[in-house]
C-alpha positions in Angstrom: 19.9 -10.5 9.5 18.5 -9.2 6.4 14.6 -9.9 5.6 13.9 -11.5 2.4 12.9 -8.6 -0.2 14.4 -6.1 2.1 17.6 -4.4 1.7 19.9 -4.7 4.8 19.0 -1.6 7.2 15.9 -0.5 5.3 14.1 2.4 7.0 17.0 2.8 9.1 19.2 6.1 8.9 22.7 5.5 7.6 25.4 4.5 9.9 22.9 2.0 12.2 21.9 4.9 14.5 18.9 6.5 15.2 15.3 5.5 14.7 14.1 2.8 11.9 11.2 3.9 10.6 9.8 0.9 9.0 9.5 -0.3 12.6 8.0 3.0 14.5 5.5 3.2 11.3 4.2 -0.4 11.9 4.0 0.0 15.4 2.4 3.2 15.5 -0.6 1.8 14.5 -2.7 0.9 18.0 -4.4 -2.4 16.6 -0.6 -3.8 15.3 0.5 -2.9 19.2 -2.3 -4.9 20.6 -1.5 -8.1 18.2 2.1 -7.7 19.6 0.6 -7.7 23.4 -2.0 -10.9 22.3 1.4 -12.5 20.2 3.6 -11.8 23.0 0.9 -13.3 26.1 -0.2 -16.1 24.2 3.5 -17.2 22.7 2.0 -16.7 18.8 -1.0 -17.3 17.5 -2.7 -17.0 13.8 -4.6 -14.6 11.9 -8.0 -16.0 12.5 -7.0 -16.4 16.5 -5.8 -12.7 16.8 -9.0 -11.5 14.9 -11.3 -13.1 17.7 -10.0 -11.1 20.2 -10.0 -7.7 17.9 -12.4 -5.5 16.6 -11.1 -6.6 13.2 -11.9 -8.9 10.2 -9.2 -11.5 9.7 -7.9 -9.7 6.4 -7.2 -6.8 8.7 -5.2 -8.5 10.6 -3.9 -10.6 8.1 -2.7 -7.0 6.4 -1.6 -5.7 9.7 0.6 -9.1 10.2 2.5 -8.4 6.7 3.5 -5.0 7.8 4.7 -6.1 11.2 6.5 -9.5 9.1 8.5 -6.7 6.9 9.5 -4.3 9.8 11.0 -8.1 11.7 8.6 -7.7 14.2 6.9 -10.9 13.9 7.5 -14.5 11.9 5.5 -16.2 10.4 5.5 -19.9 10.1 3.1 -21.8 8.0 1.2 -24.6 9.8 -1.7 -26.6 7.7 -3.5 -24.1 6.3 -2.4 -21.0 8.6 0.4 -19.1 9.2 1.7 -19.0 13.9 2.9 -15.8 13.8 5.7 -14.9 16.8 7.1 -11.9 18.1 10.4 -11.4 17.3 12.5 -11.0 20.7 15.7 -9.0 19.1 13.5 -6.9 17.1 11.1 -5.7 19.9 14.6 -5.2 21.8 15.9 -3.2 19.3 12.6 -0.9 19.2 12.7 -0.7 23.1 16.0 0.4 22.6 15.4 2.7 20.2 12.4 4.3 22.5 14.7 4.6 25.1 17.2 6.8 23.2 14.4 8.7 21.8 13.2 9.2 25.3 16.7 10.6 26.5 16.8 13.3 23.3 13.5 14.4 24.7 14.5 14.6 28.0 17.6 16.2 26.9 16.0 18.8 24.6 13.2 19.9 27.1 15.8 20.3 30.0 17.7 22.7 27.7 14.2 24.4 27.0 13.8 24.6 30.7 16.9 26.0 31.5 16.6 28.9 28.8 13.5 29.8 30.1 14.8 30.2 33.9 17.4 32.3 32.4 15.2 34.6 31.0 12.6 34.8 33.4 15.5 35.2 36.1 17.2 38.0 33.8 13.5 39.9 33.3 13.1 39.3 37.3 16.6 41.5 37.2 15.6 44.0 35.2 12.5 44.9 36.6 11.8 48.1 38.6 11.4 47.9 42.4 7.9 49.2 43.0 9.1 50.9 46.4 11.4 52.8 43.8 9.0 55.4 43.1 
């Protein structure tokens, strides 16, 4: 689904793969993580509602809500005079998705990094002189 004033697969690395980061930048921030937990407990809530439970004026949240409306994280949904904001379920899939393969690289990488540092230390423990030698 394309977001309005977003081209299709912004922030994303060409060919679908990899890590969008549109999304990991607006959920990098810790307060935009803890609107998601309040959004995602509470089934939505508004701008003024979220800033009552954070250390934050309502424009900061209300800023912090547009970056998390143009990654798709939430929607907003005008109601009288305020916006419910909801958590978009396929998005925050796709990010825990995304965190997932992101994990396995790691784990990947560092088991590789592991595995070259046995073999050395195992090849220096080989080449090193027996002190009953002398």
């Amino acid at each position: 689904m394309t977001r309005p004033g977003r081209p299709s697969g912004a922030g994303s690395p060409p060919g679908g793969g990899g890590v969008d980061d549109t999304l990991w930048s607006a959920v990098g921030d810790p307060t935009r993580r803890r609107m998601l937990d309040l959004l995602l407990a509470q089934g939505g809530g508004t701008a003024t509602g979220l800033s009552a439970q954070l250390p934050v004026t309502r424009q900061a949240v209300a800023k912090h809500l547009v970056v998390l409306d143009r990654a798709g994280l939430v929607h907003g949904v005008t109601v009288g005079r305020e916006k419910q904001y909801r958590v978009s379920s396929a998005q925050l899939a796709r990010a825990v998705s995304q965190l997932a393969q992101v994990g396995a690289t790691w784990d990947r990488r560092l088991r590789r990094i592991k595995d070259l540092a046995e073999a050395i230390e195992e090849k220096a423990g080989q080449q090193a002189p027996d002190p009953g030698d002398k």
